[in-house]
N, C-alpha and C positions, 0 to 999 in steps of 0.2 A: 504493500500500500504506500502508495507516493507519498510525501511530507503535508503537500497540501490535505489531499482527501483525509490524511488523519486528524485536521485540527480541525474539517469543515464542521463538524459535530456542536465544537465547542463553541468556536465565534459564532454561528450562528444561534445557537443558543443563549450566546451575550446579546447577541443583536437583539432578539426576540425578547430578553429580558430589559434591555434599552428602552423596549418602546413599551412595555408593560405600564400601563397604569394610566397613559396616553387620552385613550376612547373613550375616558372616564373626564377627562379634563374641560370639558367644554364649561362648565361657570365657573364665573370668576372667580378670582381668591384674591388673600393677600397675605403671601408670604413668600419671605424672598430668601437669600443668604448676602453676607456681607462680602465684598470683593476684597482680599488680603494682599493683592499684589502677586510679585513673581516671584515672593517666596510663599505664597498660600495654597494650599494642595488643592488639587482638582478634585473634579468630581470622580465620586466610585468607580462610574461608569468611564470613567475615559481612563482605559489602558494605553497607553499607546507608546510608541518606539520612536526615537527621532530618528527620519531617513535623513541619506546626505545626497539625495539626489538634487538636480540642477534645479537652482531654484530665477523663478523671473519675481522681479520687486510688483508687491499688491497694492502698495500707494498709487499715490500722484502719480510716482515716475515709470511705473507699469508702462509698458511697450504698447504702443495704438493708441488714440484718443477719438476711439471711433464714437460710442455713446457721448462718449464728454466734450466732441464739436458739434452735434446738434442744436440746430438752432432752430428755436422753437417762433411760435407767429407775433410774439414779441419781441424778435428780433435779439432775446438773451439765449446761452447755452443752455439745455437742459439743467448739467450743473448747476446752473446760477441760484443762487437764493437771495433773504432778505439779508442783511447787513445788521447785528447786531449792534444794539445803544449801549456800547461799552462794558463793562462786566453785568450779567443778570442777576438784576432785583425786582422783589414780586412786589410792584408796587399798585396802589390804590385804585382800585376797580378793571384792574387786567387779568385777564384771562387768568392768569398764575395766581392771582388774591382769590377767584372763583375754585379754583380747585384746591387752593392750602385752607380754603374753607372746609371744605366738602369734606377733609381729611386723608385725602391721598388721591395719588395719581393712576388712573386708569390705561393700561398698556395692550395693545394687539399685540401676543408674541408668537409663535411656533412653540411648542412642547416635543415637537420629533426629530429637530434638525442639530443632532450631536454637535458641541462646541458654542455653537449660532443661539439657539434657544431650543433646550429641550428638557426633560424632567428624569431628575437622578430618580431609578429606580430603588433605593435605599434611604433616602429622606423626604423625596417627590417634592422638592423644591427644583426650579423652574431657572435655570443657570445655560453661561454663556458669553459670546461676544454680544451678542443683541442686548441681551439681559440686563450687563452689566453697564449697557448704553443707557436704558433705561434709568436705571439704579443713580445714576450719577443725573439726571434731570432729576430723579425726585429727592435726591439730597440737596439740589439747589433751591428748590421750593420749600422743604420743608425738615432740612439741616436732617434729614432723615431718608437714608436711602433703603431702608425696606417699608415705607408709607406708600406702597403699591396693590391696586389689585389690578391682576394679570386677567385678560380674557385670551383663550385658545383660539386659536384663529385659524385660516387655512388661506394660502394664497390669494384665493379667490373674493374671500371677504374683505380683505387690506382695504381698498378705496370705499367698500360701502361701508364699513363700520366706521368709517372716520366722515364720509358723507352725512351719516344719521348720529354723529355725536354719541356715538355708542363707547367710545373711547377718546381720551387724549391723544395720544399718540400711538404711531405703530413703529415698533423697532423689529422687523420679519424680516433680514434679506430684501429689502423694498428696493427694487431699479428704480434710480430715477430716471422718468425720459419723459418729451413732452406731452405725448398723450394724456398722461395722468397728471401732468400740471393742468391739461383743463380742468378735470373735477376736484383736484386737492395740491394742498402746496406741497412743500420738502422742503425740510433743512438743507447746510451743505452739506456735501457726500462727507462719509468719515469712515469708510474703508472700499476700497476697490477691487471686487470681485472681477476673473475672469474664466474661461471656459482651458479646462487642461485633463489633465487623463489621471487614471487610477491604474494601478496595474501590478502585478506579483513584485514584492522584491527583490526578487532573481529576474527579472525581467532586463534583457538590453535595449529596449523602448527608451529612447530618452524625449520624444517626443512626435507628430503628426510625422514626418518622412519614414516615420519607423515604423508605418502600422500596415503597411502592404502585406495582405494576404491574410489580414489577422479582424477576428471578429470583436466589435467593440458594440456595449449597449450605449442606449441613452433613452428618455422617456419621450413615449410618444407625444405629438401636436406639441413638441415642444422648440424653438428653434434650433437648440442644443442638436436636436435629433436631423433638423434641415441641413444643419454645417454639415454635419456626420456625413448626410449623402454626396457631400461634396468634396467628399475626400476621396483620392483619385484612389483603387485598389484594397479598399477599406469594406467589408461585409458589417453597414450597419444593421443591429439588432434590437426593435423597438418592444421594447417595454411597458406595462402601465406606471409606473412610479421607479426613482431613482432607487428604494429599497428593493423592490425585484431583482433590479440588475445588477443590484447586491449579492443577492441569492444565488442569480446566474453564474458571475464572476466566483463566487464559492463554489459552487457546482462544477465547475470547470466549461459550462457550456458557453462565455462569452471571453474574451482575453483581456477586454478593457473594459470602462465604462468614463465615458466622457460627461463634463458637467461643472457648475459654480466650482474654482477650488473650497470653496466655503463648504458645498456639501463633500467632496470628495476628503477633505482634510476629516468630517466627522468621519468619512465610514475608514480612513487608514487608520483611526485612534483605535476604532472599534477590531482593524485587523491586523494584527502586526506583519502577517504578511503579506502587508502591498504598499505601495507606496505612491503617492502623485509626484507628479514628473511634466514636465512641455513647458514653453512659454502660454499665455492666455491669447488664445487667440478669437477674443471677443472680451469687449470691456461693459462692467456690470458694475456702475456707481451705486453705492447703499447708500439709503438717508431716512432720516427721520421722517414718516407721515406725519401730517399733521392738518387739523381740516382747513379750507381753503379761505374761511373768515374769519381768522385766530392768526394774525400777521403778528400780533406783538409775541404771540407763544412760540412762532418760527423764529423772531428775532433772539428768544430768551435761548431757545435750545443750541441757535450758532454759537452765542456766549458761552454756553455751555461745554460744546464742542469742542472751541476753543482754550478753553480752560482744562478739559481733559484730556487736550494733547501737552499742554504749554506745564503741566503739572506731573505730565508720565504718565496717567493712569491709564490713557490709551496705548503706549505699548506694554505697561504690564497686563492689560486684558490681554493683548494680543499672542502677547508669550506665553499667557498662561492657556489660553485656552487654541492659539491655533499654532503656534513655534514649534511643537514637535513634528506636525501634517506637514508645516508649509514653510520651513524654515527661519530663519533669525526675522525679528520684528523690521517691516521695511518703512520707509519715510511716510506718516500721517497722510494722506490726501489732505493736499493744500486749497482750504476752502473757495470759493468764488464765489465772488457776491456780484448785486447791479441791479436785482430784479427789485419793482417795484408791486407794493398789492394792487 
């Protein structure tokens, strides 16, 4: 029995036990954990190995600025946001007095996206880079960064829960791109997701020239899944869900799975033997949702931002929950402002 087939047993039983507790998740709560920095242990649930494969930088300086030149019918970059009033204070009759009233901040997160936002299957707190984006908005409101209730959310709901005021903000993996500045705003980006591969450790794929002949998944109606077919000698493999092609690639029946390194960085935590690898080739700006008549809330959360790059706490998120996947912490994405409400 090969090395892999004997451990498929196990990790996928971590996996399944990763997402335990999940389908249970859907109202809200309020309870968080506190962010300890880069000396604070992760969660239970993230085993993981640091690979030292070739890494391309997930900031600002990430290769392509294809999402981040679009220019949207205001003539701003998708990028672009409001322009923070100097450091954030919740002052008198602003959005942020309304919600340090109410007693805490209401968040869209994911519960299944290991690293990003998902829920430790041993204390069922609700941890992450997203998370802990959150966490630091609601300590600036209310000198308290677990004053949160979390709502489970699913990609699909991101724009309409923050359309019906169903939450403050949404910290999901959220692209920004102009489409969705019609219905809702965004902060500035403050990490830079792009599309790279997963693949065995023993693997000499060090990136897309390397996958001739070889079967790669990705999820269907997804564009991830459209590149795929555009790659010249590549047997794309569609899936319902990036956890499928999880399964697959265990199984031995896919060789890759292409996708956000955000999600590919949770499932190498979850396998120690695979690793991601390529430069991205497709840029995927994150940013704060936030609903599209709450300009001063956007302004507050750039301060925010900004304060949690200018203070560390954004590369100790990063190291702590994506530096083993995806290597050493790379330069902040460098905000961009101009847009007006």
């Amino acid at each position: 029995m090969s090395t892999r087939a004997a451990r498929r047993p196990i990790v996928t039983a971590l996996l399944a036990l990763a997402l335990a507790g999940t389908t249970a998740a859907c109202a809200p709560e309020t309870t968080t954990h506190l962010l300890t920095g880069a000396a604070g242990m992760s969660s239970t649930a993230q085993q993981s190995v640091r690979e030292s494969a070739p890494q391309a930088p997930s900031g600002a300086a990430a290769s392509g600025t294809a999402t981040a030149a679009q220019d949207c019918g205001d003539g701003q970059p998708a990028v672009a946001s409001l322009a923070p009033d100097g450091s954030p204070e919740v002052t008198s009759g602003s959005t942020m007095a309304e919600i340090r009233d109410r007693g805490f901040l209401r968040v869209g997160v994911s519960a299944d996206t290991l690293l990003m936002g998902s829920r430790d299957p041993f204390t069922s707190d609700i941890e992450g880079f997203d998370i802990d984006v959150a966490r630091q908005v609601a300590d600036a409101i209310f000198g308290d960064p677990d004053a949160i209730q979390y709502r489970v959310i699913t990609s699909g709901d991101r724009e309409a829960v923050l359309q019906d005021h169903e939450v403050d903000i949404v910290t999901r993996a959220f692209t920004i791109n102009c489409e969705r500045w019609e219905n809702i705003a965004f902060s500035a980006e403050y990490y830079h997701a792009g599309q790279k591969l997963l693949v065995p450790s023993t693997s000499d794929v060090a990136g897309i020239d390397d996958l001739s002949g070889q079967r790669v998944c990705a999820p269907e109606g997804t564009t991830t899944l459209e590149r795929l077919g555009e790659w010249e000698g590549v047997e794309a493999v569609p899936a319902a869900t990036h956890t499928t092609c999880l399964v697959l690639f265990q199984q031995g029946a896919v060789d890759a799975i292409t996708g956000d390194d955000t999600v590919l960085a949770g499932f190498a935590a979850q396998d120690p033997y695979a690793k991601v690898v390529g430069d991205p080739v497709s840029d995927e700006p994150y940013g704060v949702g936030i609903p599209a008549d709450q300009p001063d809330l956007v302004r507050f959360v750039n301060g925010v931002l900004e304060d949690m790059v200018d203070g560390g706490q954004w590369e100790e998120s990063y190291e702590r929950w994506l530096g083993d996947a995806l290597g050493p912490a790379p330069t902040a994405p460098k905000p961009v402002y101009g847009r007006t409400p």
